[in-house]
C-alpha positions as CSV (number, residue, x, y, z in Angstrom):
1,X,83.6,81.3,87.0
2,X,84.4,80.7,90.8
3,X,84.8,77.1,89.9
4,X,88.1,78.4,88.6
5,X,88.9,78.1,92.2
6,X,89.4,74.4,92.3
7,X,92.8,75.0,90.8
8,X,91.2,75.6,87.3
9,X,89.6,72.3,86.8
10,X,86.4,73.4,87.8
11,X,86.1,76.1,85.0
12,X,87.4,73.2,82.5
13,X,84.6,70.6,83.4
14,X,81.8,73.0,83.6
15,X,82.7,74.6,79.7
16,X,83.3,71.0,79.0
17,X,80.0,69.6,80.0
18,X,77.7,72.8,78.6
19,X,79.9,71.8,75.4
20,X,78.5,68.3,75.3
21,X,74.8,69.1,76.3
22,X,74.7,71.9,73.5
23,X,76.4,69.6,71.2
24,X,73.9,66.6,71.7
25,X,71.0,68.8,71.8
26,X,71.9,70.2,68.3
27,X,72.6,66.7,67.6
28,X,69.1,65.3,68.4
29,X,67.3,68.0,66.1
30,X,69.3,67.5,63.4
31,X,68.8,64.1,63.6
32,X,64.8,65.2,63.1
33,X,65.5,67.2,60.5
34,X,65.3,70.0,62.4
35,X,68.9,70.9,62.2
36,X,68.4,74.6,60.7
37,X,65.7,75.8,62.3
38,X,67.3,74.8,65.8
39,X,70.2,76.7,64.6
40,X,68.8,79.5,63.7
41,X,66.7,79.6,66.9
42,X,69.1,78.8,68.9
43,X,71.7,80.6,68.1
44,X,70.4,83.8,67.8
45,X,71.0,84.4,71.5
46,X,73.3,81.4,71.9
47,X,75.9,83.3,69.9
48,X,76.6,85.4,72.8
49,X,75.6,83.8,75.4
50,X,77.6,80.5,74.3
51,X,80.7,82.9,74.0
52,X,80.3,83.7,77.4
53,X,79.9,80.4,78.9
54,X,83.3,80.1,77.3
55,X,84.8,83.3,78.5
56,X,83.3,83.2,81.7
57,X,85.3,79.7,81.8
58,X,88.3,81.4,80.8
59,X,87.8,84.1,83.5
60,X,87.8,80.8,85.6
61,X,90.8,79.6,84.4
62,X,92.1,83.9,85.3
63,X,91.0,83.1,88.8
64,X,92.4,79.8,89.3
65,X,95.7,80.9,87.7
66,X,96.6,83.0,90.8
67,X,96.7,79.9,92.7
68,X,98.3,77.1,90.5
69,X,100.7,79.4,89.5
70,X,101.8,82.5,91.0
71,X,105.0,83.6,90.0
72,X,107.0,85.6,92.2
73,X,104.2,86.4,94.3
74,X,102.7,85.0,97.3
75,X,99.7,82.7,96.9
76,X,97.6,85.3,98.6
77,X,99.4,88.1,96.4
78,X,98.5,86.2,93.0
79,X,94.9,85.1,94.5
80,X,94.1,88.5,94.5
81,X,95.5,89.8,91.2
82,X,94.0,86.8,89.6
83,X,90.7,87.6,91.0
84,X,91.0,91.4,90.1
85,X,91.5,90.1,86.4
86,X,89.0,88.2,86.3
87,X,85.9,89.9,87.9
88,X,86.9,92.7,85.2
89,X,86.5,90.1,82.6
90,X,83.2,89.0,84.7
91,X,81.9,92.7,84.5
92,X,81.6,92.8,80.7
93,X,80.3,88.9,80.5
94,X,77.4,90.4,82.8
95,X,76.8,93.0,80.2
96,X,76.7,90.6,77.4
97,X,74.5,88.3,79.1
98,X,72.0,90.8,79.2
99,X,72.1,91.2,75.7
100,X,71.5,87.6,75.0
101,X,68.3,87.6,77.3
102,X,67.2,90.6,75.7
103,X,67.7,89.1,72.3
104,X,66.4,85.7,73.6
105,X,63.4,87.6,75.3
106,X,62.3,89.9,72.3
107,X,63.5,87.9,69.2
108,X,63.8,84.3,69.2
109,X,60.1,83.2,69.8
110,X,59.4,84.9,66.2
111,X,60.3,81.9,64.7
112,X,57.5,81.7,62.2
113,X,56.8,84.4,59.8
114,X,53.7,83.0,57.6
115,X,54.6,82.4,54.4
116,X,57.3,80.9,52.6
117,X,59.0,84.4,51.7
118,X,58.3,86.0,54.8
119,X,60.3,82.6,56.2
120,X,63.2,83.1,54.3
121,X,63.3,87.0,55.2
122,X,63.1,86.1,58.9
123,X,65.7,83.4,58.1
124,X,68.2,86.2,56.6
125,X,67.5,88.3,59.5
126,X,68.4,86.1,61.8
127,X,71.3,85.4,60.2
128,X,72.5,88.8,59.9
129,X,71.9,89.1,63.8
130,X,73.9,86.3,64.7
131,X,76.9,86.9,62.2
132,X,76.4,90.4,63.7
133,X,76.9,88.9,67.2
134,X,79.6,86.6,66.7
135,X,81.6,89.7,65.4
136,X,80.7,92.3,68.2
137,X,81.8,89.3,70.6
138,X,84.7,89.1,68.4
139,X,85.8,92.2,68.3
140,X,85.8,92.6,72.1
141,X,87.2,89.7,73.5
142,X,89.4,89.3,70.9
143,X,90.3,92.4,68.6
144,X,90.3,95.1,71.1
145,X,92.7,93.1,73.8
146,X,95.1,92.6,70.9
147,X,94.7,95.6,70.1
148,X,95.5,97.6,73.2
149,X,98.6,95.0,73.2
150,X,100.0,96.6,70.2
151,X,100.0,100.2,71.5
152,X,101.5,98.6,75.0
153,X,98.2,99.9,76.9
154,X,99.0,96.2,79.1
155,X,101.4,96.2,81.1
156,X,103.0,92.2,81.7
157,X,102.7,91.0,84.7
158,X,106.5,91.0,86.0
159,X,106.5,94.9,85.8
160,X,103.4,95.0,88.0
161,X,103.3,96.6,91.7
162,X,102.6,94.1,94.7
163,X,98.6,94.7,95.3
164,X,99.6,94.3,99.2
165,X,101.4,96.6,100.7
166,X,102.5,94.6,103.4
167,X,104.6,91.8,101.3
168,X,106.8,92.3,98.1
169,X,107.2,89.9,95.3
170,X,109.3,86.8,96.7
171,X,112.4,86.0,94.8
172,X,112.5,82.6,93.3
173,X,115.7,81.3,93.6
């Protein structure tokens, strides 16, 4: 997140290189035929905790935004919209995050179950938690924005007020 603040490219690289590792240690178990059960495992907490890498990233990318490009603000103006933004964006990737430890601290290490129809219950029940995860991530990072869009509870940045008193919007010209 406050690598946003290397004009965005920090956010970038660090999703980017959590995207590789998690990509090539997936790779390596499936490799070992080990490909399900590392997904299941896995992403029972990774779901969400994944998502927020990502989102955290983009709450990066908020925060950097305010100083690659700030409109007809001031740098300083826009640095501190930006970071508003973002750290509200921040607040609920906290709150998510303690879900996925919960879930990684109360859930994923029952991995076995005994026997073979016990394994396949634990399998569906797995998956049903992490389908149920991807769509409660789903719904509020994605859904409920839109959503608030539609009945114009946003309100675009142009027609906001100047967060310092001191200094009005500069006009471009």
């Amino acid at each position: 997140f406050i690598a946003g603040l290397f004009f965005e490219i920090g956010s970038i690289f660090i999703v980017f290189s959590n995207a590789v590792m998690f990509g090539s240690f997936m790779w390596f178990f499936a490799d070992k035929n080990l490909g399900g059960e590392a997904f299941l495992a896995v992403m029972l907490h990774g779901t969400i905790e994944l998502s927020m890498i990502i989102v955290a990233g983009a709450a990066g990318l908020v925060l950097g935004g305010g100083l690659v490009r700030p409109r007809s603000f001031t740098r300083s103006q826009a640095l501190i919209r930006s970071a508003r933004h973002s750290m509200k964006i921040m607040v609920a990737v906290v709150v998510f995050l303690i879900m996925a430890a919960f879930i990684e601290g109360f859930m994923t290490r029952f991995s076995l179950a005994g026997s073979e129809a016990g394994q396949v219950l634990l399998d569906l029940a797995r998956g049903i938690l992490i389908l149920l995860s991807a769509a409660i991530v789903l719904l509020y990072f994605v859904y409920y924005p839109w959503l608030r869009k539609q009945h114009g509870k946003t309100v675009p940045i142009s027609q906001q007020e100047a967060l310092i008193e001191d200094e009005k919007p500069r006009v471009e010209r």
